[in-house]
C-alpha positions, 0 to 999 in steps of 0.5 A: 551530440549530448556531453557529460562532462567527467565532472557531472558524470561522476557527481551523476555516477556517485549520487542518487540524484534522486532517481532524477534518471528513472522520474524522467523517464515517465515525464520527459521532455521530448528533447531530453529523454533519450539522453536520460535513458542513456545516463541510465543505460551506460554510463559512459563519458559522450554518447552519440546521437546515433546511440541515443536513437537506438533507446527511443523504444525502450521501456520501464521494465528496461530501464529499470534494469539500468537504473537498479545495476548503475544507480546507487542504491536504485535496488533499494528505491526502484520499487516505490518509483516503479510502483509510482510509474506505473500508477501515473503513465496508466500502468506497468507495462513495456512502454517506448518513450514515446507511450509515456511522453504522451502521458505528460499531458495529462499530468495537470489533470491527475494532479486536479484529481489527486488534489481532490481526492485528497481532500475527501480522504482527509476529510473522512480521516479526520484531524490527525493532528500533524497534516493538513491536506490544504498544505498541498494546496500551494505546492499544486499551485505551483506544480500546475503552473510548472506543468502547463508552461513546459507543455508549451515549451515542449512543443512550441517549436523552440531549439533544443538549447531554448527549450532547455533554457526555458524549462530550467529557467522556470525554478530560476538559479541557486539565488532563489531555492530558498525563498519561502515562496519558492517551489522547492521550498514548499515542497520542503515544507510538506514533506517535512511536516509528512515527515513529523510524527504526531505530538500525543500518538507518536505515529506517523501520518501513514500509520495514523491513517491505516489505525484509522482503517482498522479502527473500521474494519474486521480484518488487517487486510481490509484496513491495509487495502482502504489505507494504502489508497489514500496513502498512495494518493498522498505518495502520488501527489507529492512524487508527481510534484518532485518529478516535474521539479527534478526535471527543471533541475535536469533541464539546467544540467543539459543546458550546461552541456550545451556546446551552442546557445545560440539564440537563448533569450538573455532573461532565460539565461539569467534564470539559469544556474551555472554550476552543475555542483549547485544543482546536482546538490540541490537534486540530493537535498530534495531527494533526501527527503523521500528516499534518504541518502545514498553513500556508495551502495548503502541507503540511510532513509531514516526519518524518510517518507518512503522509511515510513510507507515501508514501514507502515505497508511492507512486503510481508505485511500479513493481512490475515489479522482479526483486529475487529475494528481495532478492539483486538488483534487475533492472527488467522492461522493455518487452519489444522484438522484438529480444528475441526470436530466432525460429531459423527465421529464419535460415540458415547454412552455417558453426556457428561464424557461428551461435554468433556471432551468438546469442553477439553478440546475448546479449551485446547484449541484456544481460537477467537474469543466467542465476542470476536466471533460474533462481531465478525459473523455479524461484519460479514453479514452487514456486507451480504457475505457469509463468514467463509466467503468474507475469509475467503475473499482476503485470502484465508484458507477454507477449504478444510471448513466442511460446508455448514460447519459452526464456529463454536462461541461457547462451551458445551452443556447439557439437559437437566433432568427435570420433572419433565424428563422425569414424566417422559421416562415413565412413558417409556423413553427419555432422550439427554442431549448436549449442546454448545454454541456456535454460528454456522460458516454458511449463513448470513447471520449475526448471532449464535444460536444452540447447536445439539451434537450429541444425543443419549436415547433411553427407550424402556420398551425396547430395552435399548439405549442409543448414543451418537454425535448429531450430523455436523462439524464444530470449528475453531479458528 
């Protein structure tokens, strides 16, 4: 039977503990997770161990509904854990416990691969001036380390109380947190030097990142889909370092409810911190870090990494900005039927009325600059694409483009009349056309090129004159 005392309940009740309850739920050890879940689930003074046993199959979905109505300000972190959850146990799905327990073993290798993946990234960025990625290389040292001994002590055939000892003991007692080669303090000192903002930008390392990005590509959502990867590697690494840190921690606070240590080796013991005040405050200053601090049901996370990354990937970030390649931002809007100017609509007997009108409506309509256009006609060829299924492709709608429609990059003309136009009105007829420039939706092309939208006919043999729209469609967006 697990004990929580009243004095470790209310601590447990009254803080965050850094969602050391739901963390410990993708990476418990087997002998501690159901008392986990159960701290979550119901926070009641002793469960027993029939109790316990009927939450073995519960799964992240369910005790995240636990974790958000009984952990202060669970609501506000639940969803960068659970984002965390998913991405490491392979997915968001109702697992039991026994699914995610599985993934443990695993961990030293997602932490290789992040580690590596880490380091390209970086390397691609370039100096951002406030973090270097080997930073991370001694904080994974020990995180391995940690990883591989619980691994065996999981399954080593040790008694709940030895195999509790030995996990806590491996981050060793209040006396040494503050080592500078201690765990926790490298930990302290990534997230810290995460935490800064650079010097001469002023941006954090997150936005740093995403300028990057944009600085590359031509829409925000490209920037923000290619940034986020590499941040989120960033988020995994350091989240999969607390996690198995905050599991020592926990172990020491099982341990301490133990009602029998029977058979303990003394220099496990001796590793073991015996005040549950000292750990739990332990757990909040790692925590803070992150997530920020919790009192009563608010959450301050000013200056934290999960402020940041909200900051720099919110939920309504709009992902539908021309930023061509960082030299300009232009927001795509909902594209109305006064954007688009079918020719064949009209009729006109007078070329300089045609020129403007279109010229007027251009001017009206006030839609990407003619650079812009080019550069994104010219991006989305680079990438075998046609401009309407680039815009397509990150969520713009089309649908009111007619096919072969053209984007207009620049304001109408018309032909001059010249000796040539002269000569062929002797003969009989003579034609006067206006014209602007524009790059068709449909084509995988780079430039613009002359679009004729309207034609005059004078035909002297006849005694007619013919004026119309030429067959197509002129559109700004």
């Amino acid at each position: 039977m697990t004990k929580i005392n009243k004095k470790t309940k209310g601590k447990l009740k009254a803080r965050l503990l850094a969602g050391a309850l739901a963390l410990s739920i993708a990476f418990p050890a087997g002998i501690m997770s159901q008392a986990h879940v159960a701290k979550a689930a119901s926070i009641t003074e002793e469960q027993t161990d029939s109790e316990l046993s009927k939450l073995a199959g519960v799964g992240i979905d369910t005790a995240f509904i636990a974790f958000e109505e009984y952990v202060p300000g669970g609501k506000v972190i639940s969803p960068m854990l659970k984002y965390i959850l998913g991405e490491l146990t392979g997915g968001d799905r109702e697992m039991s416990l026994e699914d995610i327990n599985a993934n443990i073993n695993g961990l030293y290798e997602k932490i290789n691969d992040l580690e590596k993946n880490i380091s390209e990234d970086m390397k691609a960025v370039g100096n951002t001036g406030l973090f270097d990625y080997t930073m991370l290389t001694p904080l994974n040292s020990s995180i391995k380390s940690l990883t591989r001994h619980m691994n065996g002590y999981r399954t080593g055939g040790y008694t709940q109380a030895q195999a509790l000892a030995k996990i806590g003991g491996m981050v060793g007692n209040g006396s040494d947190w503050s080592k500078t080669s201690h765990p926790f303090m490298t930990f302290t000192s990534v997230v810290s030097k995460m935490n800064e903002a650079d010097p001469l930008t002023k941006k954090s390392l997150f936005k740093t990142i995403y300028d990057y990005y944009a600085s590359k590509s031509m829409l925000s959502g490209e920037a923000y889909d290619q940034s986020k990867v590499v941040v989120d590697r960033i988020m995994k690494n350091v989240m999969t370092s607390y996690t198995v840190l905050m599991e020592c921690l926990m172990a020491q606070l099982e341990y301490n409810a133990l009602p029998d240590m029977t058979g303990v080796d003394p220099s496990d013991q001796n590793n073991i911190c015996n005040d549950n005040a000292t750990i739990i405050r332990e757990m909040n200053f790692l925590t803070e870090q992150i997530f920020g601090n919790v009192k009563g049901d608010s959450l301050n996370d000013a200056n934290t990494l999960m402020q940041k990354y909200q900051e720099t990937f919110p939920e309504d970030f709009n992902r539908l900005i021309i930023i061509d390649k960082g030299k300009g931002t232009y927001v795509l809007r909902n594209l109305p039927n006064v954007a688009v100017m079918r020719h064949e609509l009209q009729r006109l007997t007078d070329e300089k009325n045609a020129r403007d009108i279109f010229n007027n409506w251009k001017d009206g309509m006030k839609g990407m600059s003619s650079e812009m256009v080019k550069d994104l006609a010219a991006y989305a060829k680079a990438k075998g694409m046609t401009i309407r299924e680039f815009l397509t492709s990150y969520g713009y709608d089309m649908s009111l483009v007619p096919k072969n429609a053209n984007l207009v990059t620049s304001k109408a003309w018309a032909d001059k009349y010249d000796a040539k136009r002269a000569l062929s009105s002797l003969a009989g007829f003579a034609w006067y056309h206006a014209y602007y420039r524009g790059i068709n939706v449909d084509a995988k092309v780079s430039g613009d090129s002359e679009v004729k939208f309207w034609t005059r006919g004078n035909n002297n043999w006849t005694d007619g004159y013919e004026s119309h729209y030429e067959q197509g469609t002129a559109v700004i967006i």
